[in-house]
Legacy VTK file of the C-alpha trace (Angstrom):
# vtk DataFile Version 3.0
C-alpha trace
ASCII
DATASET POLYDATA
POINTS 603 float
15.935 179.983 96.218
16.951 179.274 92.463
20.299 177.567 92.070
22.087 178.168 88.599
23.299 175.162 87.310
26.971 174.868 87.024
27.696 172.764 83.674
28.808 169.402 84.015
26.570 168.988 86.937
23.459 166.813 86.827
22.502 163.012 87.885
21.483 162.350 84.576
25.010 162.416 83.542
25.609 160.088 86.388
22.302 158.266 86.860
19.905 158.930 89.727
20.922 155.734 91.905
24.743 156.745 91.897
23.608 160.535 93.026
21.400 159.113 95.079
24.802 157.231 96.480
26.670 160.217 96.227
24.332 162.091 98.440
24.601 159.552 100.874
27.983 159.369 101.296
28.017 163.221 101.517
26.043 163.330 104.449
27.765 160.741 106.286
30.670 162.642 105.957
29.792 165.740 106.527
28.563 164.529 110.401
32.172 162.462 110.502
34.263 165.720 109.832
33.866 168.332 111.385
35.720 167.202 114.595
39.188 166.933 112.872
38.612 169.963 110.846
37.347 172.336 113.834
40.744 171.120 115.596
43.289 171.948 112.383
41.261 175.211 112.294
41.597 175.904 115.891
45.432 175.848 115.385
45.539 177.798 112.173
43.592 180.521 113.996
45.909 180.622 117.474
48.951 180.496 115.407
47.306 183.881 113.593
46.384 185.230 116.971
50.057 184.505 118.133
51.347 186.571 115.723
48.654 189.414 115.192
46.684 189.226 118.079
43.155 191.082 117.909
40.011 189.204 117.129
41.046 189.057 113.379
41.895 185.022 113.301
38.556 184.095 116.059
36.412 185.728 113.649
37.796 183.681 110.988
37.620 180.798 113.083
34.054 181.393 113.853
32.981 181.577 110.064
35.187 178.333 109.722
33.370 176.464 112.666
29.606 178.091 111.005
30.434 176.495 107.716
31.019 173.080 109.425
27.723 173.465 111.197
25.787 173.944 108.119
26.877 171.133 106.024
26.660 169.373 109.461
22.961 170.130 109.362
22.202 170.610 105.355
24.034 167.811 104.164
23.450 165.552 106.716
19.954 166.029 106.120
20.486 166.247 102.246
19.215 162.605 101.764
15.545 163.032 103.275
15.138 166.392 101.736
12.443 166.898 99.132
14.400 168.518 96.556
15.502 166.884 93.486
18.515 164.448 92.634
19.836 168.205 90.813
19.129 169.931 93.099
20.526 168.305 96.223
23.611 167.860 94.079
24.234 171.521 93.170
23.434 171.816 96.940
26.870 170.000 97.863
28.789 171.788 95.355
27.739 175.055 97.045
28.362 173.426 100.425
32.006 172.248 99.286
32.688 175.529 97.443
31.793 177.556 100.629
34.032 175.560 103.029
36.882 175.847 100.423
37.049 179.370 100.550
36.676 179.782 104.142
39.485 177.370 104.789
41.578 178.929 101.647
41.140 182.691 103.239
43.467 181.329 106.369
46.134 181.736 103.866
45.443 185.898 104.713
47.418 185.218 108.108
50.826 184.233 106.328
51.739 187.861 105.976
51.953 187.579 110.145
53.711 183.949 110.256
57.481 183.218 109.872
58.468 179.823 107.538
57.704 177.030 109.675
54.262 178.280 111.061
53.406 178.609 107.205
55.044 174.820 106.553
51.924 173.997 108.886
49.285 175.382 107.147
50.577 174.422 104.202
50.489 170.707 105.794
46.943 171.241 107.275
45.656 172.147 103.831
47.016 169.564 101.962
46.046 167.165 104.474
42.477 168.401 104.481
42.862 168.706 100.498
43.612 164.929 100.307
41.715 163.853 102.864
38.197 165.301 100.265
39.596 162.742 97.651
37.724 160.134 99.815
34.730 162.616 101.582
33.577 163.355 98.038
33.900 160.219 96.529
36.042 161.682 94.065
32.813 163.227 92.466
34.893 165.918 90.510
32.422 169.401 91.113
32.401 168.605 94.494
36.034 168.050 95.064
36.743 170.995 92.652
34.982 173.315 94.744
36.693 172.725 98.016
40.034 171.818 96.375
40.380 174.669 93.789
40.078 177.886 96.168
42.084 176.176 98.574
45.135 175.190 96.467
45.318 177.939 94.569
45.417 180.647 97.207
47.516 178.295 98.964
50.303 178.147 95.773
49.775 181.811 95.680
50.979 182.274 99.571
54.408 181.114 98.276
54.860 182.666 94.563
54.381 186.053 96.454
56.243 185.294 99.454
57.101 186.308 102.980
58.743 189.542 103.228
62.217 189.588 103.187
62.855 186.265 102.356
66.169 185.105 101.511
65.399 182.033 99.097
62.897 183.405 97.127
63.869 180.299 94.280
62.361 177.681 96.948
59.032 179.825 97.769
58.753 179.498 94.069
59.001 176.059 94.008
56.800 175.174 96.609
54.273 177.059 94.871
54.497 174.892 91.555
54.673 171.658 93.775
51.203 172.888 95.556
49.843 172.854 92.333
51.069 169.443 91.101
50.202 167.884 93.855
46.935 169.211 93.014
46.693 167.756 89.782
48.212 164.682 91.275
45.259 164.806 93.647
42.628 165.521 90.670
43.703 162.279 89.050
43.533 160.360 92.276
39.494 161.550 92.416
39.219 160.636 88.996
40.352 157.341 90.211
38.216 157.052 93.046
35.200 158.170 91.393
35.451 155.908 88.601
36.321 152.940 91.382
33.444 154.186 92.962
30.933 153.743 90.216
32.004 150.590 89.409
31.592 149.256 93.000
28.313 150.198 92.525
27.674 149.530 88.918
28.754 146.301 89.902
25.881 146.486 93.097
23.434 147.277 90.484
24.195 143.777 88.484
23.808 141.873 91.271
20.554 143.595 92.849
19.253 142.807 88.762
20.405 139.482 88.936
18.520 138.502 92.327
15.498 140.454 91.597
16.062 137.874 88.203
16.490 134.656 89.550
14.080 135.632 92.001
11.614 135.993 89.345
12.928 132.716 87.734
12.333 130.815 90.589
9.142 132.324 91.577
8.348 131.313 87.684
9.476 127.842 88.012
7.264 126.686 91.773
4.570 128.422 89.524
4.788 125.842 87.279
5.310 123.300 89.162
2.395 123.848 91.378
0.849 124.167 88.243
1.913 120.999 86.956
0.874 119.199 90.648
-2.103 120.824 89.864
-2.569 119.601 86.770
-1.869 116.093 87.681
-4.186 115.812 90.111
-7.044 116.765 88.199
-5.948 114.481 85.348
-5.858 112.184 87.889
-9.265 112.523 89.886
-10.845 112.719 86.254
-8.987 109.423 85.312
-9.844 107.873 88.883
-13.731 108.389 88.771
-14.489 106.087 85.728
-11.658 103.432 87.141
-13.399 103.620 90.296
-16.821 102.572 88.968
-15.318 99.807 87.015
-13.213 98.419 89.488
-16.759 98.168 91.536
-18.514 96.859 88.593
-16.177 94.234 87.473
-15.641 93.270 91.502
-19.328 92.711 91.937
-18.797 90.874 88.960
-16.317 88.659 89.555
-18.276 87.494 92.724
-21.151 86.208 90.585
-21.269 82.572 89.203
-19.674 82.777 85.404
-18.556 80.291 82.781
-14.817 80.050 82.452
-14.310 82.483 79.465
-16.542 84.889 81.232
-14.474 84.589 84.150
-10.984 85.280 82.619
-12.301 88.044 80.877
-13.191 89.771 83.976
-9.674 88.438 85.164
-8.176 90.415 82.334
-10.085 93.758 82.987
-9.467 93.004 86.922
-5.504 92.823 85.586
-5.610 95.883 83.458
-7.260 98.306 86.367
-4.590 97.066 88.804
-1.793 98.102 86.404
-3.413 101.308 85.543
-4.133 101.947 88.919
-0.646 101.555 90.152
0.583 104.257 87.962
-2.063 106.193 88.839
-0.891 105.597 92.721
2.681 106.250 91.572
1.235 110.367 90.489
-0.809 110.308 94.011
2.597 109.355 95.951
3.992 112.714 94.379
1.099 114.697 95.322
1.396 113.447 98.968
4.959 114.307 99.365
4.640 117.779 97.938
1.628 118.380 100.099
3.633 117.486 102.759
1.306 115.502 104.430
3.297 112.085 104.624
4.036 111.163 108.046
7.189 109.905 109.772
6.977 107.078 112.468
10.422 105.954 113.385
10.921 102.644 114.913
13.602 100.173 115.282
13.341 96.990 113.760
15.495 93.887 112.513
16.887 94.598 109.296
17.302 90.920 108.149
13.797 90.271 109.147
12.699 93.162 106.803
14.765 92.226 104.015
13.859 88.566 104.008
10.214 89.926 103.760
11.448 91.648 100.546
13.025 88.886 99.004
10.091 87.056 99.451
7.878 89.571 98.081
10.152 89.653 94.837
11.419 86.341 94.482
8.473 85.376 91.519
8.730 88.306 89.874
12.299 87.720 89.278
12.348 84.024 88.761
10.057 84.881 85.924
12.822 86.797 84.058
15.709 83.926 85.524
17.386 86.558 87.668
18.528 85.758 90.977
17.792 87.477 93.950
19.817 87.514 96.675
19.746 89.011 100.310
22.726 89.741 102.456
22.478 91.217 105.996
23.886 90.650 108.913
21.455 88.847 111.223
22.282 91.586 114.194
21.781 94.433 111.808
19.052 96.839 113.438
18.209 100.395 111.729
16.105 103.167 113.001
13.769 104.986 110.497
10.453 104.864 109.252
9.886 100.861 107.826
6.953 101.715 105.391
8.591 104.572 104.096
11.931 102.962 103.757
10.026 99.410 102.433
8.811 101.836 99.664
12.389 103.415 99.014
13.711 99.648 98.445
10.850 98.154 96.736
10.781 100.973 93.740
14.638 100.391 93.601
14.245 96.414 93.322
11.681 96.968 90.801
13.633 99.264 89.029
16.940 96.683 89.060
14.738 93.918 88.210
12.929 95.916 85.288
16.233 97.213 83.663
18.222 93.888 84.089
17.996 91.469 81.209
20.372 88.543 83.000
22.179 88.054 85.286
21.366 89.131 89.509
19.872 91.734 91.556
21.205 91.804 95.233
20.631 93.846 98.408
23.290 93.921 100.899
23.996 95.574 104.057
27.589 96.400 105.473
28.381 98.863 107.910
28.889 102.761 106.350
30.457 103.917 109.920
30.070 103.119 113.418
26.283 105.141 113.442
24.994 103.832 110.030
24.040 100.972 107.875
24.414 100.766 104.202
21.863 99.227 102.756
23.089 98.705 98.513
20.724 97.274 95.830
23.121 96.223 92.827
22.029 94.855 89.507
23.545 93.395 86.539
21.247 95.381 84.352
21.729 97.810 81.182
23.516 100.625 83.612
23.331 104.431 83.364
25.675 106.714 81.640
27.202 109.162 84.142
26.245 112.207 82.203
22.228 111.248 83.337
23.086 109.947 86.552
20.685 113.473 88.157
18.516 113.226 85.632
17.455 109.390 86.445
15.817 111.198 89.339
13.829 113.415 87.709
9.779 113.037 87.391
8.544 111.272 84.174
12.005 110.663 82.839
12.855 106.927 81.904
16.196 106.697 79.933
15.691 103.211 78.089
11.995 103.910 77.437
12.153 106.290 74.061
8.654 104.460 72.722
6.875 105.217 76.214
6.079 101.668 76.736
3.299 102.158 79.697
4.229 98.470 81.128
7.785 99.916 82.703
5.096 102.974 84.117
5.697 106.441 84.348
9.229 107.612 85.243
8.346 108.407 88.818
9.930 105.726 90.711
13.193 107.043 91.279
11.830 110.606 92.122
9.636 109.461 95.060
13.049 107.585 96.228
14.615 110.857 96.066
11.375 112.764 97.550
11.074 110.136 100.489
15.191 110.012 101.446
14.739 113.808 101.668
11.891 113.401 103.872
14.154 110.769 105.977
16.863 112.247 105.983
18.868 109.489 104.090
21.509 109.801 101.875
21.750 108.058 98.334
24.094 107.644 96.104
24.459 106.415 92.531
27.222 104.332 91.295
26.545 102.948 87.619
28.128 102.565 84.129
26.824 101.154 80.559
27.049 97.435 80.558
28.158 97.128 83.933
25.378 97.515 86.037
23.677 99.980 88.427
24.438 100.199 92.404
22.063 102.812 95.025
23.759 102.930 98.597
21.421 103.825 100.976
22.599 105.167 104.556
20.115 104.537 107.372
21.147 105.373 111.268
21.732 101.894 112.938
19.087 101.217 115.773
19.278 99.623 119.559
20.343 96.093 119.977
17.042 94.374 120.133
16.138 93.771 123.632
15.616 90.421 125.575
12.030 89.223 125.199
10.089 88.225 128.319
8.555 84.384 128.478
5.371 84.338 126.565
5.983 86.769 124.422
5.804 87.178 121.239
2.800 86.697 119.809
1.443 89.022 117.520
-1.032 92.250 118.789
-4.749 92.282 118.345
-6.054 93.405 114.886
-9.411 93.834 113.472
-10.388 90.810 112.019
-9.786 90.817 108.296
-12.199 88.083 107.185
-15.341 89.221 108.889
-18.503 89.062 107.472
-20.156 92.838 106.481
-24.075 90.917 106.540
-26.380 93.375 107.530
-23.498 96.423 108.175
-25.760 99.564 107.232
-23.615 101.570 104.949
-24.671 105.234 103.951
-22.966 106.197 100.476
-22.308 109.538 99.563
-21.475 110.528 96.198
-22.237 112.966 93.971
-22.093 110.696 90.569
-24.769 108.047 89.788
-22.377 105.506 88.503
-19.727 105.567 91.246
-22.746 104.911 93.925
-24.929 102.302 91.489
-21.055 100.679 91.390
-20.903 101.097 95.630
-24.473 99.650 96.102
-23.751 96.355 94.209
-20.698 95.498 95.459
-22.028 96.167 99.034
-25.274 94.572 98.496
-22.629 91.874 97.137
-21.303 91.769 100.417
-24.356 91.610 101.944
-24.601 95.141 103.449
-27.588 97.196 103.439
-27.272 99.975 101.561
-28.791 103.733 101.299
-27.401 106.176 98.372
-26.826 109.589 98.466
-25.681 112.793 95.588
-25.848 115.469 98.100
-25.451 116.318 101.391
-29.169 117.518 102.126
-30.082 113.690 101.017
-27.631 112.290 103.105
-29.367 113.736 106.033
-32.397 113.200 104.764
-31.135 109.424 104.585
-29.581 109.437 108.372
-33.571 110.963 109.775
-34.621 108.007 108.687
-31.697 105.281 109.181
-28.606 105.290 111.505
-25.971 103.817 109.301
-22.884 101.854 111.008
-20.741 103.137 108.725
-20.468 106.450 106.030
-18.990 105.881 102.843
-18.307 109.932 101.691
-16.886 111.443 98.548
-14.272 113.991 99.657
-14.893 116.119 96.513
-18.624 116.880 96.482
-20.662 118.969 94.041
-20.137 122.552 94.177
-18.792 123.965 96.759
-19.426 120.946 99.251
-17.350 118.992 100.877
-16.906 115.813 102.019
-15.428 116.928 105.331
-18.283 119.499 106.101
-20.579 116.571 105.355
-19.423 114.233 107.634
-19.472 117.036 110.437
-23.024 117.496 109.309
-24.104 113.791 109.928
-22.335 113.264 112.522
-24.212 115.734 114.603
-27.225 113.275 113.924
-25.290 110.192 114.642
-22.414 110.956 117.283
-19.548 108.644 116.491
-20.408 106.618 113.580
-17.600 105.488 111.776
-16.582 107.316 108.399
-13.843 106.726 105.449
-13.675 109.438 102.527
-12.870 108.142 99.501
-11.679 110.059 96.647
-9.573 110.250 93.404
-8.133 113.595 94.149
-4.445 114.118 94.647
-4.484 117.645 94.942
-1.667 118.092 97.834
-3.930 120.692 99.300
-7.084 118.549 99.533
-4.765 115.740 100.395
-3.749 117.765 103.482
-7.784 118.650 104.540
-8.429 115.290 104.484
-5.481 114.469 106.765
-5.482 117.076 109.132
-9.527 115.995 109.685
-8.273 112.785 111.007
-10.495 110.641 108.977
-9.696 107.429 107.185
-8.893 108.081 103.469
-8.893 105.846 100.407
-7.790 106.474 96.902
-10.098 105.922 94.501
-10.054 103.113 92.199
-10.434 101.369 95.737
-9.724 97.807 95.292
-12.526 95.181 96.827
-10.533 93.754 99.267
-8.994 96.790 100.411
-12.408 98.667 100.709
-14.303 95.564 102.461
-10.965 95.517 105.147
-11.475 99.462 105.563
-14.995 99.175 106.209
-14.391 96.005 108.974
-11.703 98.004 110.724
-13.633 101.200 111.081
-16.552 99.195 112.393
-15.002 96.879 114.359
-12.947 99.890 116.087
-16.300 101.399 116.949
-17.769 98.309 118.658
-14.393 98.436 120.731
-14.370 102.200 121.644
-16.484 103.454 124.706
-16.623 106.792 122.971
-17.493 108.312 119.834
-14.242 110.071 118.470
-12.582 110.383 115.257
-11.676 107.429 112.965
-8.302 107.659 112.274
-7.100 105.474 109.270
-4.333 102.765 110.249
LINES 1 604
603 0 1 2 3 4 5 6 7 8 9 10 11 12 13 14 15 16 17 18 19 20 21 22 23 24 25 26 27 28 29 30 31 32 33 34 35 36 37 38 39 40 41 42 43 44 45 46 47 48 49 50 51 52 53 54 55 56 57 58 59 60 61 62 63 64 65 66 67 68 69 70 71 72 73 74 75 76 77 78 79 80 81 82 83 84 85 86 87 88 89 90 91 92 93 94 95 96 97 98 99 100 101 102 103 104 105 106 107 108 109 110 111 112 113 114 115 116 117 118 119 120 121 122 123 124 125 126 127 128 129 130 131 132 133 134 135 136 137 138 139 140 141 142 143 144 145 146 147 148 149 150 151 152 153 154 155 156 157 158 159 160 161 162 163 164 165 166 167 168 169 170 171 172 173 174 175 176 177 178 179 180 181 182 183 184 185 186 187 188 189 190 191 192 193 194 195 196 197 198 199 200 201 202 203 204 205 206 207 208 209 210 211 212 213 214 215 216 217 218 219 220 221 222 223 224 225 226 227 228 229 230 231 232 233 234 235 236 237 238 239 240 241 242 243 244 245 246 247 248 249 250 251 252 253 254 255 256 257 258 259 260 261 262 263 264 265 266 267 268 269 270 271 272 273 274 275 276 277 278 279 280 281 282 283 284 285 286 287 288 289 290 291 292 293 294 295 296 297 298 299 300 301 302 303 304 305 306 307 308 309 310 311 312 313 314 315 316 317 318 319 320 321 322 323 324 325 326 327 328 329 330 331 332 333 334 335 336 337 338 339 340 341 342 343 344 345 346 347 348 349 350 351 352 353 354 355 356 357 358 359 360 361 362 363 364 365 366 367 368 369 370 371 372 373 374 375 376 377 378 379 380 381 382 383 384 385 386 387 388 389 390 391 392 393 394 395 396 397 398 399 400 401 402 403 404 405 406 407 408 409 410 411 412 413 414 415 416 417 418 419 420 421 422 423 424 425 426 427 428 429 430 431 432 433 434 435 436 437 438 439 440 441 442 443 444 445 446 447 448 449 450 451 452 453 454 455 456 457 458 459 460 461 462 463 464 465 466 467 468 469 470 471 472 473 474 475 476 477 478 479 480 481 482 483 484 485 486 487 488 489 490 491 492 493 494 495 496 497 498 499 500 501 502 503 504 505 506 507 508 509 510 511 512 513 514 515 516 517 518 519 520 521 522 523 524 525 526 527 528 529 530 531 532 533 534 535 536 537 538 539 540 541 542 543 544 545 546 547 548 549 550 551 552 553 554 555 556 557 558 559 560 561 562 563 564 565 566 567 568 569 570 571 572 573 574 575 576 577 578 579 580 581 582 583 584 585 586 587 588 589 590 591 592 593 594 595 596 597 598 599 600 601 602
């Protein structure tokens, strides 16, 4: 069936996703009314029927009650049907215009009813009249269409008139209020409509402005994954070289030399640690947003721990004539994570000792409330305006440092504070001002009184023996550059260790056929698509058991995370000497202890 188009009607004067609104509402109120309609109908038609009689009004009502059914079933079906937006609207108008006429024929019974029966269905119209202001949303052809039959045959009941009537003046009147009240009506849809659209114009904005910000922030963990990304291949590339001649200039340093020989390996040993601390301060990002940072809470002495601060300190400030100063209560006791929290403290110590020219640096603990200790570090330094008070704890951002100077590193410190509070749950606040100084409050939960310790104890637990001699410890290296495992072999053969080299995995096991190594040294990052993982598996199916560290100068949080959730020992590449040689000692030394072959698990 072809439906003419009445003018003014079309979604493209009203947008498709407000007549796409409009047919919703439609059908939900086309199943909500028939109920009170049918009812006003039913009384319309026995009020006829009282006055008449004959099947006259029940045929009426019948039509009436058939009208209801279909928009009952066409419009409450008018949002899944396949027509178009134009089409389903032209649809309602029909609807509408059809139930306005049935209900505006009723008017046919006045001839049969005295005044007040009419005064009823002149209420019941109106009512029903108003009451489409709100079931069409105001939408003016729909309301139109039921409102105009209606109201006019309804005004022109009373300008013709009962018979006989004495007041004809008032029937007149009545008529010309039916039709103001009509207009009055028509400007109350306008109303409504136009409230309508804006309710949903206003919908629209917001949907626009989450799908935007969605997109913005989808954009902006883009780009920071991107930038972690980054980082960690800048720093793998930077660590392989560094890595080789920290080996190098270790094996070298172990060698007899003449004195300026000797402090010019001092000086390169000097210049690798500093670079390779802000190298470590990029890898301590990577770990957090990886995720793969673990949390051991335990309760310890807080005095005890801050004494070991001060002392760790003390030189470093005595060299710039600050003093350093520890307060704590001797009962205080907090329960957290000490290495995390000792790193928390120690890169805001450094930071009040770096940024204070005179004066003091002091970190004292008072209690914050009856389930937390506030630990404050509180310098006399250069302060911070208040204005970059957030941005202090954003990555690579260093207020006082315009020229970059590398010695005061790389503007992470304060964001892997922020990174590991969030990660403990702490709280940390800022308090500083230009030439005042700088104060971080730190809230960590108090822990259990320290209990009574039983005679004899004390003494400290069994460790792997640090100074151990590695003489004849077989050590397979696995590496897939030539300089990183010529650097490995003499430092090891320094050590006295016997040494086989590897660059791939097939002459790794081609290395194990023919020697069972105490110990694997293993590149996590291997050539191609191997890994250092997979090739640990692979030799440890030879050799059950035997021990195994990865080493490697990726911080890729990813990778980070393989290399965790395999359980294995991990070091960072440049590894320092002393810090390799302990690795290597515990791993073997944990062996020798074990009764079965397992996973190493780094300390």
């Amino acid at each position: 069936m072809h439906l003419k188009r009445p003018a003014g009607i079309g979604s493209e004067r009203i947008g498709p996703e407000l007549a796409q609104e409009l047919i919703e509402l439609f059908a939900r109120e086309a199943r909500r009314v028939p109920v009170p309609v049918f009812l006003s109908s039913l009384l319309l038609a026995a009020m006829a029927w009282n006055q008449l009689g004959g099947s006259l009004p029940w045929i009426w009502l019948a039509a009436a009650t058939l009208v209801l059914a279909l928009r009952w079933k066409v419009l409450g079906g008018l949002p899944q049907a396949s027509h178009s937006l134009d089409v389903k609207l032209r649809i309602a108008v029909l609807m509408s215009g059809v139930n306005g006429v049935v209900q505006g024929t009723s008017i046919g019974f006045a001839v049969a009813l005295d005044t007040p029966e009419r005064a009823v269905q002149s209420i019941l119209l109106l009512t029903l009249c108003a009451g489409s202001v709100a079931t069409t949303g105001g939408y003016r052809p729909v309301f139109v269409a039921f409102v105009g039959p209606t109201l006019v045959l309804l005004s022109a009941m009373w300008a013709l008139g009962a018979p006989g009537a004495a007041h004809r003046w008032v029937e007149f009147f009545i008529a010309a209020l039916v039709l103001v009240f009509g207009g009055l009506m028509y400007q109350l849809a306008q109303d409504t409509f136009r409230l309508l659209k804006s309710s949903f114009d206003i919908r629209q904005e917001q949907v626009v402005l989450n799908r935007q910000l969605r997109s913005a922030l989808d954009e902006a963990e883009a780009a920071n994954r991107a930038k972690t990304r980054f980082l960690a291949s800048a720093s793998h590339d930077l660590r392989q070289p560094m890595h080789t001649l920290s080996l190098f200039g270790a094996a070298l340093t172990m060698r007899p030399l003449d004195e300026p020989t000797r402090q010019i390996a001092n000086h390169m040993d000097t210049a690798l640690q500093a670079l390779s601390a802000q190298i470590d301060a990029l890898l301590d990002v990577s770990k957090l947003d990886a995720g793969v940072v673990p949390v051991n809470p335990t309760t310890f002495s807080l005095s005890g721990f801050l004494e070991r601060l001060h002392d760790e300190y003390a030189e470093l400030a005595r060299a710039k004539h600050l003093h350093l100063e520890v307060d704590c209560p001797p009962d205080a006791r907090c329960e957290t994570d000490e290495v995390l929290l000792a790193r928390i403290l120690r890169n805001l110590v450094e930071n009040a000792i770096k940024y204070t020219p005179g004066g003091q640096v002091a970190v004292r603990v008072s209690a914050a409330d009856a389930a937390h200790w506030q630990v404050s570090v509180e310098d006399t330094g250069i302060g911070i305006p208040e204005a970059e008070h957030q941005r202090v704890f954003e990555e690579f951002y260093q207020l006082h440092n315009p020229e970059r100077d590398r010695s005061r590193g790389l503007g992470l410190g304060l964001s892997i504070v922020r990174r590991l509070a969030q990660l403990l749950a702490l709280t940390i606040d800022l308090r500083s001002a230009p030439g005042i100084g700088t104060r971080f409050d730190v809230r960590v939960p108090r822990g259990r009184p320290a209990p009574a310790a039983p005679p004899g104890a004390g003494g400290p637990p069994d460790a792997a023996p640090r100074g151990e001699s590695l003489a004849g410890t077989r050590v397979l290296v696995l590496d897939d550059e030539e300089a990183v495992r010529k650097g490995m072999e003499t430092l090891l053969q320094a050590y006295g260790c016997q040494v086989r080299l590897a660059g791939s995995v097939a002459e790794a096991v081609a290395q194990c056929e023919s020697m069972a190594p105490d110990i694997l040294l293993v590149d996590l990052r291997l050539r191609g698509q191997e890994s250092g993982i997979e090739a640990i598996e692979r030799l440890r199916a030879l050799h059950p058991g035997v021990p195994a560290i990865l080493i490697s100068g990726d911080t890729a949080p990813d990778r980070i995370k393989d290399a965790h959730d395999g359980g294995i020992a991990l070091l960072h590449k440049p590894v320092a000497p002393q810090a390799l040689h302990q690795a290597i000692t515990h791993e073997v030394h944990a062996r020798s202890t074990r009764h079965e072959p397992g996973i190493t698990v780094q300390p």
